[in-house]
C-alpha positions as CSV (number, residue, x, y, z in Angstrom):
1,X,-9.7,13.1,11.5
2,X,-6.4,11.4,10.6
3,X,-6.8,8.9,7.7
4,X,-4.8,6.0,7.7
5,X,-4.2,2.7,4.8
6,X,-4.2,-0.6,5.8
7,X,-4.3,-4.0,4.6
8,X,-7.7,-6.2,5.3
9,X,-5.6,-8.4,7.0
10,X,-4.8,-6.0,9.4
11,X,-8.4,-5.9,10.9
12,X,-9.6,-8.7,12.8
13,X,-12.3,-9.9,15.6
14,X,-13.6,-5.7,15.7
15,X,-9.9,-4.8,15.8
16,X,-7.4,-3.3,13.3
17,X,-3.2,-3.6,13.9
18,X,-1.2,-0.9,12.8
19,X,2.4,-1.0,12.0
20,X,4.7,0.1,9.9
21,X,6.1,3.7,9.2
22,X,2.0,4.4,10.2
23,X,2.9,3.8,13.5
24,X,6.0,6.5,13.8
25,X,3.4,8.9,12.2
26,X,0.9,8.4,14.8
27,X,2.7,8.4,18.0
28,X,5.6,10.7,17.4
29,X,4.4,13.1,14.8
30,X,0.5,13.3,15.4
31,X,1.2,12.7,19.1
32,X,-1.7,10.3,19.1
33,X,-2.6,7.7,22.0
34,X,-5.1,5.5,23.7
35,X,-8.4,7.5,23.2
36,X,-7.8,9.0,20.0
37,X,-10.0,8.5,17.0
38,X,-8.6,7.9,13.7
39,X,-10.0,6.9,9.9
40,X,-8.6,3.4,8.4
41,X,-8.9,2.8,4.6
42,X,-8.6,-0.7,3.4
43,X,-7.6,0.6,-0.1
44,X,-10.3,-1.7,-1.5
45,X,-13.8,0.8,-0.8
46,X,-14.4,-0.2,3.1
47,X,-13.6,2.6,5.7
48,X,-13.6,2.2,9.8
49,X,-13.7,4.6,12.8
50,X,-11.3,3.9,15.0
51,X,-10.3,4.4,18.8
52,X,-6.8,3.8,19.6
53,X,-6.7,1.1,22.6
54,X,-2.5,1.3,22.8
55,X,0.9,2.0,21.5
56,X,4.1,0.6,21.1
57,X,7.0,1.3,18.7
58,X,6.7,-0.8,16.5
59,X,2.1,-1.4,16.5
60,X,-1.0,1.1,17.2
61,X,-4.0,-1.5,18.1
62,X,-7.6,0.3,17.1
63,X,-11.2,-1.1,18.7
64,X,-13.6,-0.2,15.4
65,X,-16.5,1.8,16.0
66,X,-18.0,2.1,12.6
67,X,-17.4,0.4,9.6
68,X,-19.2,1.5,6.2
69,X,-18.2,1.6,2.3
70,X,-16.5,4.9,1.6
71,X,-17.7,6.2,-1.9
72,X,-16.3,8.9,-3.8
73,X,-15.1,6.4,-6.7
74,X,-15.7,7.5,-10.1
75,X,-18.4,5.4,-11.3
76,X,-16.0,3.7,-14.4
77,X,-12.8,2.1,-13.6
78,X,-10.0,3.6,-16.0
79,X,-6.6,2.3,-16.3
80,X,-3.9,3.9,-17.4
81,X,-1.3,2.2,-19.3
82,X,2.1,4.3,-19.5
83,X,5.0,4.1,-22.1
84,X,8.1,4.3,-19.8
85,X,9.4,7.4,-19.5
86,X,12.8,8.9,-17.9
87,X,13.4,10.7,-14.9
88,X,10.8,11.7,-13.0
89,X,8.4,11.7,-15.3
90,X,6.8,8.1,-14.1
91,X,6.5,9.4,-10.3
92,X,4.7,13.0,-12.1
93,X,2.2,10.9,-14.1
94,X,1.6,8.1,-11.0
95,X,0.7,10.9,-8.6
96,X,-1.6,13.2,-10.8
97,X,-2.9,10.3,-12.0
98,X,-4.2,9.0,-8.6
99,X,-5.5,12.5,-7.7
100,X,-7.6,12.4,-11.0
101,X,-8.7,9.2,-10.4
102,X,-7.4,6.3,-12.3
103,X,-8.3,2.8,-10.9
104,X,-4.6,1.1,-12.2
105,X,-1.6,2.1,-14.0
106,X,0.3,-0.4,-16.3
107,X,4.0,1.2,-16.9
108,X,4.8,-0.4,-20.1
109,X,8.2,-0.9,-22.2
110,X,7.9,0.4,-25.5
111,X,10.3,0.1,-28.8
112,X,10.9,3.9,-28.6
113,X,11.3,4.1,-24.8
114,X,14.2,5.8,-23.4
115,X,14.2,3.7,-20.0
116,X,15.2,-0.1,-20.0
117,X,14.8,-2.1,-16.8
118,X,16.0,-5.2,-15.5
119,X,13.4,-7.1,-13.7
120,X,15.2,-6.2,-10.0
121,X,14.7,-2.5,-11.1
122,X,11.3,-2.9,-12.4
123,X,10.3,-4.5,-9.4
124,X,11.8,-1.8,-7.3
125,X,10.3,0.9,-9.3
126,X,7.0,-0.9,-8.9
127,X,7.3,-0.4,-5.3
128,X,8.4,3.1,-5.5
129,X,5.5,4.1,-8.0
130,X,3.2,1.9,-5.1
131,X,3.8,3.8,-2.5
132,X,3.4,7.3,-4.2
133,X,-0.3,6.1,-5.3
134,X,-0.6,5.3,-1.6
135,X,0.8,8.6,-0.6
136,X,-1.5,10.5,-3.5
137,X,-4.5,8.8,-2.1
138,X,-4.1,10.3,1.6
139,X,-3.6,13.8,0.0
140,X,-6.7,13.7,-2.1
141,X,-8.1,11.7,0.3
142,X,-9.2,8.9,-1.9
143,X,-10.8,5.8,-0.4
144,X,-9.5,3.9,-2.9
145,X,-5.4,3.2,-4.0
146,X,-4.5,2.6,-7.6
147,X,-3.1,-0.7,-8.1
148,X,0.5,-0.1,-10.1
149,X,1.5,-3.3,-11.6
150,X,5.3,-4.2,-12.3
151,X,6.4,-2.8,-15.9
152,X,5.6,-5.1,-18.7
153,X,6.0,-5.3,-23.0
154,X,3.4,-3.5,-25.0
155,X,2.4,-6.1,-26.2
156,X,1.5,-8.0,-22.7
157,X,-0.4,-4.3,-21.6
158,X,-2.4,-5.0,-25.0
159,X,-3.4,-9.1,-23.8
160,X,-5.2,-7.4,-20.6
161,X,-7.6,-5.5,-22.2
162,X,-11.0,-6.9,-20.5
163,X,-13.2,-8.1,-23.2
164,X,-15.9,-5.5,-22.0
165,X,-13.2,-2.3,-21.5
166,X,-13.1,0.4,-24.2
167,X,-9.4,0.9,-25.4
168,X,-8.4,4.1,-26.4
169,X,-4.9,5.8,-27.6
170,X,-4.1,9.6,-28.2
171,X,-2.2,8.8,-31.5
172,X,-0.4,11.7,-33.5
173,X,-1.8,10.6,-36.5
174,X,-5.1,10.6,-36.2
175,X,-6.3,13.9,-37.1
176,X,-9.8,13.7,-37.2
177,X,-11.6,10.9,-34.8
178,X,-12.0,12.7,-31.0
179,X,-12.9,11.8,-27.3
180,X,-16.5,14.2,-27.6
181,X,-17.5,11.9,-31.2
182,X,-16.3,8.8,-29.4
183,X,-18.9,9.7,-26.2
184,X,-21.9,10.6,-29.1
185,X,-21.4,6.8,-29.9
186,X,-20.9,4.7,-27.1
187,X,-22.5,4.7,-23.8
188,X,-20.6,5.3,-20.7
189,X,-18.6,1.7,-20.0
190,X,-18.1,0.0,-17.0
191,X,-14.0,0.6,-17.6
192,X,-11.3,2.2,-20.2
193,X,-8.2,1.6,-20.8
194,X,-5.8,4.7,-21.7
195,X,-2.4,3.9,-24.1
196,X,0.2,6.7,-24.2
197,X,3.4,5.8,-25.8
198,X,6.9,7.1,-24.4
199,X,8.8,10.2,-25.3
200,X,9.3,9.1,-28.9
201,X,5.7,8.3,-29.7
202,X,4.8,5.0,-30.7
203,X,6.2,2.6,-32.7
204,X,4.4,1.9,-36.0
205,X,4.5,-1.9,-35.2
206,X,2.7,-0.7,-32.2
207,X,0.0,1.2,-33.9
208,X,-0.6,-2.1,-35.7
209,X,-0.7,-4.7,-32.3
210,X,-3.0,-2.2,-31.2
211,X,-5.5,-1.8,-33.9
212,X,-5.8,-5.5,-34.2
213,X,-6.4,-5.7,-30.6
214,X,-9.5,-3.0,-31.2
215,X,-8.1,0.1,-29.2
216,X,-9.6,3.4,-31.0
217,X,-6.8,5.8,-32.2
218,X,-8.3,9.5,-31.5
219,X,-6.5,13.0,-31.4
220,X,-5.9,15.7,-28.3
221,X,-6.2,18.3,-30.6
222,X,-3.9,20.0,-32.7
223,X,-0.3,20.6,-30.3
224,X,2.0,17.7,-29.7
225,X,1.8,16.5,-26.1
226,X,4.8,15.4,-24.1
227,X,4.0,12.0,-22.8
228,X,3.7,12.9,-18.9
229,X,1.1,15.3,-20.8
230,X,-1.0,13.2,-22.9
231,X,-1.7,10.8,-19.9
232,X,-3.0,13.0,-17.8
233,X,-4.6,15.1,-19.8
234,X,-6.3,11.8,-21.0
235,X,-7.1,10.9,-18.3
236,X,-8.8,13.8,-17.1
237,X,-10.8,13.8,-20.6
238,X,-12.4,10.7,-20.1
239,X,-13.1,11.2,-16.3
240,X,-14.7,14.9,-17.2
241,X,-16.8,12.8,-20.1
242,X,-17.8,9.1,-18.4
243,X,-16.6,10.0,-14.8
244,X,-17.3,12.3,-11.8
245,X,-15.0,15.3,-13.0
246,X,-18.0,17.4,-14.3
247,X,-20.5,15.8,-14.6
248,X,-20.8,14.7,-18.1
249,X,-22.4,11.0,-18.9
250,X,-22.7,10.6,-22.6
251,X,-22.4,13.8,-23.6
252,X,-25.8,15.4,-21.1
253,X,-24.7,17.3,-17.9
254,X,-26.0,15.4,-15.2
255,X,-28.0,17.1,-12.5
256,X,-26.5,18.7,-9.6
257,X,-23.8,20.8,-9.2
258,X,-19.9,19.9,-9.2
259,X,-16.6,21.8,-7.6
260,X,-13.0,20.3,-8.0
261,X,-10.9,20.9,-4.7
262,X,-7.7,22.5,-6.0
263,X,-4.4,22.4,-3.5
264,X,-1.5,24.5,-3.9
C-alpha cells in the first residue's frame, strides 16, 4: 500500500487533504483515483487508512478508515548532533542516519569546520537536509521523520542537552573508555545525544565546553574515522546496544529473534 507524510493539520472531521508534490505522485505517477487506498503518516507516531474520495491538480481528499499509532520506533530517542561537514557529506549522514534510526539531527558549526554558512544558507540547507529525512523515512518505511534543526554553534548544540539524556562523543583521544563499559554501567536511557566533530576533529576548547557540560568522551576503536563515518557508525552502536538493532538492552540479548532488512 502507498505510504504517504502529512502534516496533522492536514486531517480533519475523518478527512485528510493532500497537496503538494504528494499529489503529482499520486495521480500522475501511481495513477491513483477515487477508490484507492493509501497509508498517511503524520510523522509524529499516528498512521491512517485511507480511501481517496477525489482529485484535482493541485489536492487528493482521503475519507479515513482506520487510524492507530504506528510503532516500529526504537524504544530511546537518540539525537545526532553533526560537525558540519563539506560536500555531500551532510545529505550521506542525514539519510543513513534516518534509516538507522535517529529521532533528530543537530548540524553544528565547529572551530575546525570546513563549511561556513550564512543564516539564508543554513536555513536553506535545513530544508534540503528536511526533506531527505522525509524522503529516507518513506524508503525504510519509518513512521516516524527525524526532526533536522537549522545549523547552530557548538556550543548552543551543548545548551540542549536534556537534563535526563546521556551525552556521548567518539573522541580520538580517548583510548581506553568504550560504548560496551559505558552499557555495563548505565541502564538503557530514555534518550542520547551523539557529538561528532567535523573533518578536522574537534577543537581542544571543544573537548573542554563539553566535558564541563558532562558528555562522556569514549573510543571507536583503534582506526581514525572520517566524520560521515563516526556518526553513523555511532549511531548504529548505540541503537545495536540500547535500541532495536539487535536486540541488546544493557548488555543481555533480549528474547526473540531480530533480522535487519538490507536494500540495494
Amino acid at each position: 500500500m502507498a505510504r504517504f507524510f502529512i502534516s496533522p493539520e492536514q486531517v480533519n472531521s475523518g478527512r485528510i487533504n493532500i497537496s503538494g508534490p504528494d499529489v503529482r505522485h499520486i495521480t500522475k505517477v501511481l495513477r491513483m483515483g477515487p477508490g484507492d487506498i493509501i497509508t498517511a503518516l503524520d510523522g509524529d507516531g499516528k498512521v491512517y487508512e485511507a480511501r481517496i474520495e477525489s482529485t484535482t491538480k493541485d489536492k487528493v481528499k482521503c475519507e479515513i478508515l482506520a487510524e492507530g499509532q504506528a510503532g516500529g520506533e526504537p524504544p530511546v530517542r537518540v539525537t545526532l548532533v553533526q560537525g558540519l561537514s563539506k560536500g555531500e557529506k551532510m545529505d550521506l549522514v542525514v539519510q543513513k542516519a534516518t534509516e538507522l534510526g535517529v529521532t533528530s539531527i543537530i548540524p553544528a558549526e565547529c572551530k575546525y569546520s570546513v563549511t561556513k554558512l550564512t543564516a539564508k544558507k543554513a536555513a536553506d540547507r535545513r530544508d534540503r537536509w528536511q526533506r531527505i529525512a522525509v524522503e529516507a523515512s518513506k524508503q525504510c518505511r519509518r513512521s516516524v521523520v527525524p526532526r533536522v534543526v537549522t545549523p547552530m554553534k557548538w556550543a548552543e548544540a551543548l545548551e540542549d542537552i536534556p537534563g535526563e539524556a546521556v551525552p556521548l562523543m567518539p573522541y580520538e583521544g580517548e583510548t581506553e573508555q568504550d560504548l560496551k563499559g559505558i552499557v555495563q554501567k548505565i541502564k538503557r536511557p530514555l534518550e542520547i545525544f551523539v557529538f561528532i566533530g567535523p573533518e578536522g576533529g574537534i577543537h581542544p576548547e571543544e573537548f573542554e565546553q563539553a566535558h564541563r557540560k558532562g558528555v562522556i568522551p569514549l573510543t571507536l576503536g583503534p582506526r581514525i574515522l572520517r566524520t560521515e563515518t563516526a556518526g553513523l557508525a555511532a549511531l548504529f552502536m548505540v541503537l545495536y546496544e540500547w535500541g532495536d538493532l539487535g536486540g541488546v538492552s544493557n548488555g543481555k540479548k533480549e528474547n526473540g529473534n531480530h533480522h535487519i532488512g538490507v536494500q540495494g
